[in-house]
C-alpha positions in Angstrom: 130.7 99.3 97.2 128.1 100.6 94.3 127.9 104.3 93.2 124.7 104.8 95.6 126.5 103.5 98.7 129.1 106.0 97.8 127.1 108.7 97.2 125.5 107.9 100.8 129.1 107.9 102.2 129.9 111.1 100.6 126.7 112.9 101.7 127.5 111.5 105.7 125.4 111.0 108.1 122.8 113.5 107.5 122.8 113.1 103.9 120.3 110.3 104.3 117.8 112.4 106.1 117.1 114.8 103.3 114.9 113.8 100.0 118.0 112.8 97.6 120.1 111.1 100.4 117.2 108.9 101.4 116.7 108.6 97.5 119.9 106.9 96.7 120.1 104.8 99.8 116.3 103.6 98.4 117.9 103.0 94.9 120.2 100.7 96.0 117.8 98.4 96.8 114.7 98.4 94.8 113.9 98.6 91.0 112.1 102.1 91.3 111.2 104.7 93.6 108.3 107.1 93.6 109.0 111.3 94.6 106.5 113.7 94.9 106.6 117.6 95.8 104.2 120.3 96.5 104.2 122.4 94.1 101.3 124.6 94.7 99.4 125.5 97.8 100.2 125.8 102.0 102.6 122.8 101.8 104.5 124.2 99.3 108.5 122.6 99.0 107.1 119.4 101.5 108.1 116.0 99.9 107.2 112.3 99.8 109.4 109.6 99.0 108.1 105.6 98.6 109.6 102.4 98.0 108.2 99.5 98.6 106.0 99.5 102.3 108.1 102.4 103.1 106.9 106.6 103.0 109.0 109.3 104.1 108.0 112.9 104.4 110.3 115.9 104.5 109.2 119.0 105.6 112.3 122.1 104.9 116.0 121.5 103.6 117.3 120.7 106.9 118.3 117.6 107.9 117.7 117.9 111.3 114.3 118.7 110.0 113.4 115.8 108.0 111.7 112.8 109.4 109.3 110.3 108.6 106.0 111.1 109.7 104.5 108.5 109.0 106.8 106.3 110.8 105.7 109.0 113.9 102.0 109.5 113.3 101.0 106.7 111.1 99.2 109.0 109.2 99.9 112.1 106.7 98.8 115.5 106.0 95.2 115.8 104.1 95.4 114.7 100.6 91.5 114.8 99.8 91.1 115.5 95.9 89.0 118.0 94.8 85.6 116.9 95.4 82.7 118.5 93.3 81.4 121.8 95.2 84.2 121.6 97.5 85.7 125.4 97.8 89.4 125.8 97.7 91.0 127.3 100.6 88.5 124.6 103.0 90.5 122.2 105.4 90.6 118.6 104.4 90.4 115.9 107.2 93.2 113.7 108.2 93.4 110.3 106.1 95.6 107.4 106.6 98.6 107.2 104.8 97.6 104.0 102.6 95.2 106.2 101.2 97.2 109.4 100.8 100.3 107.3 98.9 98.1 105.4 97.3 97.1 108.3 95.4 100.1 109.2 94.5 101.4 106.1 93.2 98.2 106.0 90.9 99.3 109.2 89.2 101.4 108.9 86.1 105.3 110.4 86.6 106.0 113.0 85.4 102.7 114.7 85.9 101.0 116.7 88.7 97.9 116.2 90.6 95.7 118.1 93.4 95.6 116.5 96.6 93.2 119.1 98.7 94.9 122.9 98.2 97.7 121.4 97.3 99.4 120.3 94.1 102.0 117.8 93.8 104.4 117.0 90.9 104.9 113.3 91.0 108.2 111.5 89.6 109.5 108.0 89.4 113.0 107.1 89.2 115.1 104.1 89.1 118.8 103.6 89.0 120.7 103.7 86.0 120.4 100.1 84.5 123.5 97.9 84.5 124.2 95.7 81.6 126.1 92.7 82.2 127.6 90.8 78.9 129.0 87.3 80.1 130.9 86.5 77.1 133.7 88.5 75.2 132.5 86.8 71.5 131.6 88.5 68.2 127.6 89.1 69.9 129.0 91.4 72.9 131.7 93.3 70.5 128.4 94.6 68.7 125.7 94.6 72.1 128.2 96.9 74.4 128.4 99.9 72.1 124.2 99.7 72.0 124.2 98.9 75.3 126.2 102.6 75.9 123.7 104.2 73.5 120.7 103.3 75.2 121.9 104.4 78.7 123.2 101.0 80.3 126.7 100.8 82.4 128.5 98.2 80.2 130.4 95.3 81.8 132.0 92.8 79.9 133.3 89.8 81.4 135.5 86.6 80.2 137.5 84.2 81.9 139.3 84.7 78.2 142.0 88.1 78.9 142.2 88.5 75.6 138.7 88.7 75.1 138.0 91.9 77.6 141.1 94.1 76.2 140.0 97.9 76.4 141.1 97.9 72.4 138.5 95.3 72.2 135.3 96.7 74.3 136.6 100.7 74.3 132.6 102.1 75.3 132.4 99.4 78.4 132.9 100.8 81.4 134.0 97.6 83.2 135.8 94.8 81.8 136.6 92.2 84.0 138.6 88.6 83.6 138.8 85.3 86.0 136.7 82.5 86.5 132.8 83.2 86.6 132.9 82.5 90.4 135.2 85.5 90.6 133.7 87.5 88.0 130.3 87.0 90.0 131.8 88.1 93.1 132.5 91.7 91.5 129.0 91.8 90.2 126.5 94.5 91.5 123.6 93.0 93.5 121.1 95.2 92.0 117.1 95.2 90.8 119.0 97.2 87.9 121.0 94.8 86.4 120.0 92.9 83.1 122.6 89.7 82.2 123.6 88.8 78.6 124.7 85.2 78.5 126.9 84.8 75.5 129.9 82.9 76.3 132.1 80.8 74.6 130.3 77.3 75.8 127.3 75.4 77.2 128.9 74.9 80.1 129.8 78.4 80.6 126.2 79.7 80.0 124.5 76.7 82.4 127.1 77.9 85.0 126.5 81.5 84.5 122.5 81.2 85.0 122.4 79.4 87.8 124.6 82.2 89.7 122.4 84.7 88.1 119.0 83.0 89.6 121.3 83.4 92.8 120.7 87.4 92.9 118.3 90.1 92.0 117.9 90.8 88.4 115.8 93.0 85.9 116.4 90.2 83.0 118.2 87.7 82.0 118.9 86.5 78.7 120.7 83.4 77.0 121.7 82.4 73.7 121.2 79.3 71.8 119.4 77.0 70.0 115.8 75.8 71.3 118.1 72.3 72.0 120.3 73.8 73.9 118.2 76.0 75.9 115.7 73.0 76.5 118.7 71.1 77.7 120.2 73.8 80.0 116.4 74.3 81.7 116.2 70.3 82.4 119.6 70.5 83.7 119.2 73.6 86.1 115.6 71.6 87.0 117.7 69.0 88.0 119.8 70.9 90.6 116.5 72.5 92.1 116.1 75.6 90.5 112.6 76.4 90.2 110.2 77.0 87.3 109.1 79.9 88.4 112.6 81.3 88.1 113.1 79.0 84.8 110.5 81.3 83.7 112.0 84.4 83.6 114.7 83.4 81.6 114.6 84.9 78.0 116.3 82.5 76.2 116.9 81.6 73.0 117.7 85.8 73.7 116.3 88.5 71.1 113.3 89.5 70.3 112.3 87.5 66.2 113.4 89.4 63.9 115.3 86.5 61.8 118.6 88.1 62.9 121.4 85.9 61.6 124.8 87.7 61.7 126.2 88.9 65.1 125.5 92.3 64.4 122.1 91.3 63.8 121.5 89.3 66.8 122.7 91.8 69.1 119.9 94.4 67.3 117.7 91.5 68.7 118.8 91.7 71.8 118.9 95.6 72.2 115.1 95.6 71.2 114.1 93.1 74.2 116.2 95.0 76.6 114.4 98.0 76.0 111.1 96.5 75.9 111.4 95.3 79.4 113.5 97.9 81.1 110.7 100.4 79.4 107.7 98.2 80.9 107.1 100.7 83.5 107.7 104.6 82.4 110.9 105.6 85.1 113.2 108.5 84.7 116.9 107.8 85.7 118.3 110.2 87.6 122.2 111.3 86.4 124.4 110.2 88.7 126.4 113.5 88.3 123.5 114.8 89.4 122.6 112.5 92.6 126.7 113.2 93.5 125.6 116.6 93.8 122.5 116.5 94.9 123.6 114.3 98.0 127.2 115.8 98.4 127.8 117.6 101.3 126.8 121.5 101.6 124.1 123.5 101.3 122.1 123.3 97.0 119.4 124.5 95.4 117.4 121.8 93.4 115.7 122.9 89.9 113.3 120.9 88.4 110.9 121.2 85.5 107.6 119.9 86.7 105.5 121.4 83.6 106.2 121.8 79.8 104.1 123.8 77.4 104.5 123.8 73.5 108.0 123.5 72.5 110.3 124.4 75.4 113.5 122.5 74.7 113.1 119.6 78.2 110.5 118.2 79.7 108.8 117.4 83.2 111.3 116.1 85.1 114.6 117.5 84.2 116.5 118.7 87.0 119.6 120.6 87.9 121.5 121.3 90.9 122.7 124.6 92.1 125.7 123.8 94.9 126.5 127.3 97.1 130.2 127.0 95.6 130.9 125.6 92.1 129.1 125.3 88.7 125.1 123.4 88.4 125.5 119.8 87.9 122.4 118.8 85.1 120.7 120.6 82.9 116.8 122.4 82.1 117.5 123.2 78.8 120.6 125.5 78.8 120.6 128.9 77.5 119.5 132.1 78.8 116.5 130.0 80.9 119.0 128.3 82.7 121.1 131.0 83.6 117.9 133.1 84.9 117.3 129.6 87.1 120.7 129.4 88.3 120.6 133.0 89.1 116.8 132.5 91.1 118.6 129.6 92.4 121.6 131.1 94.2 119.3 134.1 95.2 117.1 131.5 97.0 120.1 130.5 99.2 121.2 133.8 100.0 117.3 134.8 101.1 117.2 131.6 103.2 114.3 130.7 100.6 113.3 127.2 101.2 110.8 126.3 98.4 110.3 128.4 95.1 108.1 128.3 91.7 108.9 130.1 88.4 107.2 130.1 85.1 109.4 130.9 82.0 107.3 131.8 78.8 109.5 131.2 76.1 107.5 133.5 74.0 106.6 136.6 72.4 108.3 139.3 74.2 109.3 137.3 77.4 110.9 134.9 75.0 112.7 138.1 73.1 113.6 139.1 76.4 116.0 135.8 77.3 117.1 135.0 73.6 114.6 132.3 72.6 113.5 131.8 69.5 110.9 128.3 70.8 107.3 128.5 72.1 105.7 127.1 75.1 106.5 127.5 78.7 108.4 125.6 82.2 107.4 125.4 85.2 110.0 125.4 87.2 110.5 123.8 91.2 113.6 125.0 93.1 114.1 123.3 96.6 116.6 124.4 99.1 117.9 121.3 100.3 121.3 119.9 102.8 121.4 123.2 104.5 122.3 123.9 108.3 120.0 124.5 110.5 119.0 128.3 111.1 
């Protein structure tokens, strides 16, 4: 069981039905996920989740209030842009929902855009990526404390014991030892995962990429010599693997930068794993945060949907306020946050559903909540997991 399928256990039965308990089920399956929220206008606190040829729309915190309207209508609320000379406050006609999501997949995350009165802050996130270093050698001893840095779950794996001691690999978070058909049976099946092949032997690597071409991957990467990799592609040819998936294989591994010593190499191989996991501009969501956000029990989400000037985070930073206990996450700490968590808890004694705040973190507002930055948040708090009233 992954950390989403857990999360999805933890949240029960109607933790799927509102936004972030449909958002982790989602996650466990594809490589991104889009979110939008009104943020502005007579929807106010509605929100749309996609993956791929799926939209839900939630309207309230309730679970027994969500649903998927377009799985009941086939079509979703008016989402007309702003035409020129059209008057805000006018209705907007019903339009399909291929239109509708199509619009709000074009616009970048992290931003808003008007759709009719109403104005929606649009996000994409994808699970946290999983690095998975097939080889306990000199390469991975340098790779798995960059792979920490840059935000991956680190799993090491031998058939070597010795080779995956926790004196050895102390940043990975999973070490694990047998033969690669057990060590592939413990293996996340995830869009998230990117494979390191480094192991001891030819063998091993040919062994280990033909189980990876057996499963969803982000990347996968080999080392070797242009010999050895040419041999291992004729080889895997041989048994039917196609070139399609041939392809995709990154190998000799790195990007050029005539690395020569391990340390070296694994700076190659850093570089390349962020250039393809930052291909498409996602934000991954803390899993503290999805724990909390999908526990069970009644929260109030916070979310930055605009920045001005300096303010310490950006769009997209989130916290969650839980009815008992301390926020999960963070908008930028200090005396802001404490005004948030305040609006937030104030929101679920009102029975407030949806909620926007602007913080100016300047002049005398600024003076006001010990800040010594410019600029300005925008802040979205959404009531959400709460019972029905």
């Amino acid at each position: 069981m992954n950390r989403y399928e857990e999360y999805q256990e933890a949240a029960g039965g109607s933790g799927e039905q509102h936004l972030f308990g449909r958002l982790a089920k989602l996650l466990r399956r594809e490589p991104s996920v889009g979110m939008a929220i009104a943020v502005e206008g007579p929807r106010m606190g509605m929100q749309v989740l996609w993956g791929a040829g799926e939209v839900f729309v939630f309207q309230g915190c309730g679970a027994d209030q969500a649903r998927s309207e377009a799985q009941q209508t086939g079509r979703l609320p008016a989402a007309e842009s702003r035409p020129a000379g059209k008057e805000e406050g006018q209705e907007t006609e019903q339009e399909p929902i291929g239109l509708w999501t199509g619009r709000l997949k074009e616009t970048p995350s992290g931003s808003c855009v008007w759709l009719g009165e109403n104005r929606f802050f649009v996000q994409r996130y994808s699970a946290q990526p999983e690095l998975i270093i097939l080889g306990g050698g000199h390469i991975s001893r340098s790779l798995a404390p960059l792979g920490k840095m840059l935000g991956f779950r680190v799993t090491v794996a031998d058939d070597r014991p010795e080779f995956v001691s926790k004196e050895r690999f102390p940043e990975a978070d999973c070490l694990l030892c047998g033969t690669y058909e057990e060590i592939f049976r413990e293996l996340p099946k995830s869009q998230a995962v990117y494979f390191v092949v480094v192991t001891r032997g030819h063998l091993g690597d040919k062994e280990c990429v033909r189980r990876i071409f057996q499963r969803p991957f982000c990347y996968a990467g080999m080392i070797g010599s242009r010999k050895k990799v040419a041999q291992t592609k004729a080889d895997l040819r041989g048994e039917g693997v196609s070139e399609k998936l041939l392809e995709e294989l990154h190998a000799p591994i790195g990007l050029s930068i005539r690395a020569e010593t391990p340390e070296e190499i694994a700076v190659s191989i850093a570089a390349e794993l962020i250039q393809v996991k930052n291909r498409e501009k996602t934000q991954v969501l803390e899993e503290s945060v999805l724990e909390a956000l999908t526990a069970p029990g009644e929260k109030v989400l916070a979310m930055i949907v605009e920045k001005h000037g300096s303010a310490p985070r950006g769009a997209g930073a989130c916290m969650a306020v839980p009815a008992l206990g301390a926020p999960v996450g963070t908008i930028g700490g200090g005396a802001v946050e404490y005004e948030a968590e305040k609006h937030a808890r104030d929101m679920m004694r009102e029975k407030m559903d949806a909620d926007r705040q602007v913080y100016q973190l300047n002049n005398i507002h600024s003076a006001k909540l010990g800040m010594i930055c410019g600029g300005s948040n925008e802040v979205m708090f959404l009531r959400i997991g709460c019972p029905r009233e």
